[in-house]
C-alpha positions in Angstrom: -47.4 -17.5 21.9 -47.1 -14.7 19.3 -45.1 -14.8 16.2 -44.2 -11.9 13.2 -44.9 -12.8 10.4 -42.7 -11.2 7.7 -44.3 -8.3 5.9 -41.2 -7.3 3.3 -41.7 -11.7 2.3 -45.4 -10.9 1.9 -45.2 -8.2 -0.2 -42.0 -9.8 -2.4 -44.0 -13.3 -3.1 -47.1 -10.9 -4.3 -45.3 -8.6 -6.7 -43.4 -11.3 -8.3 -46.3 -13.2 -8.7 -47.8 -10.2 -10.1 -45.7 -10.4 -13.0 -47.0 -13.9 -14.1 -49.5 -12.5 -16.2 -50.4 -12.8 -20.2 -51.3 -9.2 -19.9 -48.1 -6.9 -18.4 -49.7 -3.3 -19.5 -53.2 -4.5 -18.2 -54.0 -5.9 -15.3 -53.4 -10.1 -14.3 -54.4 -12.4 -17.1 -53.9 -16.3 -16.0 -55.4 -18.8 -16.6 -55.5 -22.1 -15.1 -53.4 -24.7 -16.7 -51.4 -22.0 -19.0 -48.0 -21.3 -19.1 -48.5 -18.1 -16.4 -50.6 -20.0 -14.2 -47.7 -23.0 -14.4 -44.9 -20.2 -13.4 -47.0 -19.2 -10.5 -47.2 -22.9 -9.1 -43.9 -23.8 -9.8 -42.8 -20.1 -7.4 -45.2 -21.0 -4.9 -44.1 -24.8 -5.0 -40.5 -23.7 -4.5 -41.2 -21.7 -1.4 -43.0 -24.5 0.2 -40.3 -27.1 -0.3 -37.9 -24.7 0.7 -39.2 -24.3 4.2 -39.8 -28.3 4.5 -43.1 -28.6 3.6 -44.8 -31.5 1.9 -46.8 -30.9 -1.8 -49.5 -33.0 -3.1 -51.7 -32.1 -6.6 -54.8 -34.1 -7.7 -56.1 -34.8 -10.8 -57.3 -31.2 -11.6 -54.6 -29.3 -10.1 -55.4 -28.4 -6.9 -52.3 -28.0 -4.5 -52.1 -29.1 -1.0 -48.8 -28.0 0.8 -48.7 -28.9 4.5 -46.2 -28.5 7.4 -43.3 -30.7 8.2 -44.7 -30.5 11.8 -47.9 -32.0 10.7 -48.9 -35.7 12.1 -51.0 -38.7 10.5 -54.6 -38.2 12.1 -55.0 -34.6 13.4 -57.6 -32.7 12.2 -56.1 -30.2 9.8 -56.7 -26.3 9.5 -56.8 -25.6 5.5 -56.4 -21.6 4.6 -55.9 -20.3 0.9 -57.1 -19.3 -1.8 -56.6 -19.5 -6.0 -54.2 -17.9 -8.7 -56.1 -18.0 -11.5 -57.9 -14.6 -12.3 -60.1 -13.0 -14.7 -59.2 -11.5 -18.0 -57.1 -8.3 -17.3 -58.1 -9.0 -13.4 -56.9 -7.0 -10.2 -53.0 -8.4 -9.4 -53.7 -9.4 -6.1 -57.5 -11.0 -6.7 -56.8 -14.3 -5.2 -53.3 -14.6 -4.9 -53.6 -12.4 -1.9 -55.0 -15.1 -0.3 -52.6 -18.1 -1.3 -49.5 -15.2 -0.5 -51.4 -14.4 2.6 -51.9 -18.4 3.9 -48.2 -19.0 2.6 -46.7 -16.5 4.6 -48.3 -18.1 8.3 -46.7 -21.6 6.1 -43.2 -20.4 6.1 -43.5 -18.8 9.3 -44.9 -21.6 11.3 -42.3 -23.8 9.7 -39.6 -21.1 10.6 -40.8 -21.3 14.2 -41.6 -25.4 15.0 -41.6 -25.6 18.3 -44.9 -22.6 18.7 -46.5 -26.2 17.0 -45.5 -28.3 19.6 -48.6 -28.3 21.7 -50.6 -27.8 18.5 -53.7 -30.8 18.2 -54.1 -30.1 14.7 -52.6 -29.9 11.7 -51.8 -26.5 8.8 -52.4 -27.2 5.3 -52.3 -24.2 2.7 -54.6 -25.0 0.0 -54.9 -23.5 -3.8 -57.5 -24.3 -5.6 -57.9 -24.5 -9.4 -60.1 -22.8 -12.3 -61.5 -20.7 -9.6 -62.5 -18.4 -11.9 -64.2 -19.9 -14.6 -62.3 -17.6 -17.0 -60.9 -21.6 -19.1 -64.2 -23.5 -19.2 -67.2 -21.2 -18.3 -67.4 -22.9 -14.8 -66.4 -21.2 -11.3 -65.0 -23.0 -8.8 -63.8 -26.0 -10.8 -61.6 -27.5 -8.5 -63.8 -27.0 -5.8 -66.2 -28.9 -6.8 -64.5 -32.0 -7.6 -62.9 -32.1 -4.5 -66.7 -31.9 -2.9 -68.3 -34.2 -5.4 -70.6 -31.3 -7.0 -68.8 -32.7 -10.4 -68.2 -35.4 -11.4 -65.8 -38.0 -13.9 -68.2 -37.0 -16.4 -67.9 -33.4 -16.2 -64.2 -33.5 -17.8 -65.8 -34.4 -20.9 -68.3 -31.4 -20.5 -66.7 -28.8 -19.7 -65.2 -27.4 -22.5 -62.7 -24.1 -23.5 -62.7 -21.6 -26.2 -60.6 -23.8 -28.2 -62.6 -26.8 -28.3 -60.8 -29.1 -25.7 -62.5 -30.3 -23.2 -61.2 -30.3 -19.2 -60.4 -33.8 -19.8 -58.5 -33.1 -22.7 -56.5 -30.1 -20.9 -55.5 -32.1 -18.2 -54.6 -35.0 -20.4 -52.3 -32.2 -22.2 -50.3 -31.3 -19.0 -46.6 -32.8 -17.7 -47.6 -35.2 -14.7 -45.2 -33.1 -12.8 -45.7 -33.4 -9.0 -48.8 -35.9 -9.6 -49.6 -37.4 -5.6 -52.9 -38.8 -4.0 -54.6 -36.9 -1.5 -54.1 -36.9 1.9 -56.9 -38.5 4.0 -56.8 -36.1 6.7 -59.9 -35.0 8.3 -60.6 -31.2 7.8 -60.8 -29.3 10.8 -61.6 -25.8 9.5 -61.1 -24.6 6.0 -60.4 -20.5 5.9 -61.1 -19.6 2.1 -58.6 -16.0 2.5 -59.8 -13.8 -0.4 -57.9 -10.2 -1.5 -57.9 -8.1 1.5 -59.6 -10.8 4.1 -57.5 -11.8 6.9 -60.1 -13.4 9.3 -59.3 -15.6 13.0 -60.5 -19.0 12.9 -61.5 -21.2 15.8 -60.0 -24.3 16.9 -62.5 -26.8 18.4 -59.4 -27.7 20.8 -60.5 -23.8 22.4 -57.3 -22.5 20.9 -57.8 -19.2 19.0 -55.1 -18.3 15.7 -55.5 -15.0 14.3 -53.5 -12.9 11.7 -53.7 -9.5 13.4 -53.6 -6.1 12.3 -50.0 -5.5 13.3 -49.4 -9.0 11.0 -48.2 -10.7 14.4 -49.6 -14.5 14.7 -51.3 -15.1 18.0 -52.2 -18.1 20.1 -54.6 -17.4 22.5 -57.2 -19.6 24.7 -60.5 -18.7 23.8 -63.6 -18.3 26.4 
């Protein structure tokens, strides 16, 4: 089954993200857990539940937003990427991944039934202090969820300002606070600025974003 995705949507979702920035006369500055980086979430958030979806944030921010279609026990497919950038960083550095994996979201959940076959699950995931740009440390939220860091590490990591991660985290509304799904990962696509890349199914079902931006499913060899 192929689907369109919806290129003018793309393109919309990146350039109003692109004006989330600290820095509007040069280039994307935000920062995880600022008040840019908050705007971004809450935009991307708001898509998601618009469409159906479900949204779960740990402890250090990370955002998990998964199908409606999605069922207790299936492997799941995770694709995204981060909005945090760099000082006076490239606009779509990042969030061309997240806008990239969001778009096949709100597609997918526009079309349920090319799902109904499906063995596994579609979870778009955006993970936080990428960058390193608050605390000195690249892929923060990365490596909590994988156990590289841990408790202790709040305390160590520390910004510019003094606080530690801890601290910053302490500092922040609860929001949309939920425990993390114990779904077992299936494939994780990390999309970064201009990648668009096919991923294998273990199921021998083949998902690729093509050039033409058309999803396809297609048995593989």
């Amino acid at each position: 089954m192929t689907l369109q995705t919806n290129e003018k949507r793309l393109l919309d979702n990146l350039h109003t993200l692109r004006t989330f920035t600290d820095t509007p006369q040069d280039g994307v500055t935000r920062f995880s857990y600022g008040t840019q980086d908050a705007k971004a979430r809450e935009y991307i958030i708001k898509r998601a539940e618009n469409c159906g979806c479900s949204v779960s944030i740990d402890a250090l921010q990370n955002i998990r937003i998964g199908l409606p279609t999605n069922k207790p026990g299936r492997k799941t497919v995770l694709s995204g990427s981060h909005i945090d950038t760099v000082r006076n960083g490239g606009w779509l550095d990042g969030i061309y991944g997240v806008c990239g994996a969001l778009e096949v979201l709100e597609t997918l959940a526009e079309n349920p039934d090319s799902l109904k076959d499906a063995s596994f699950n579609y979870d778009l995931v955006i993970f936080a202090e990428e960058e390193g740009s608050g605390f000195g440390s690249t892929m923060t939220g990365s490596k909590f969820i994988t156990g590289i860091y841990a408790e202790a590490d709040l305390d160590k990591l520390v910004s510019d300002t003094g606080m530690s991660l801890r601290q910053t985290l302490q500092s922040l509304s609860p929001g949309r606070m939920a425990k993390r799904s114990s779904t077992t990962q299936a494939v994780c696509l990390r999309k970064h600025c201009k990648t668009f890349a096919g991923i294998l199914i273990r199921s021998r079902l083949c998902w690729s974003f093509t050039s033409n931006r058309a999803l396809c499913w297609t048995e593989k060899a």
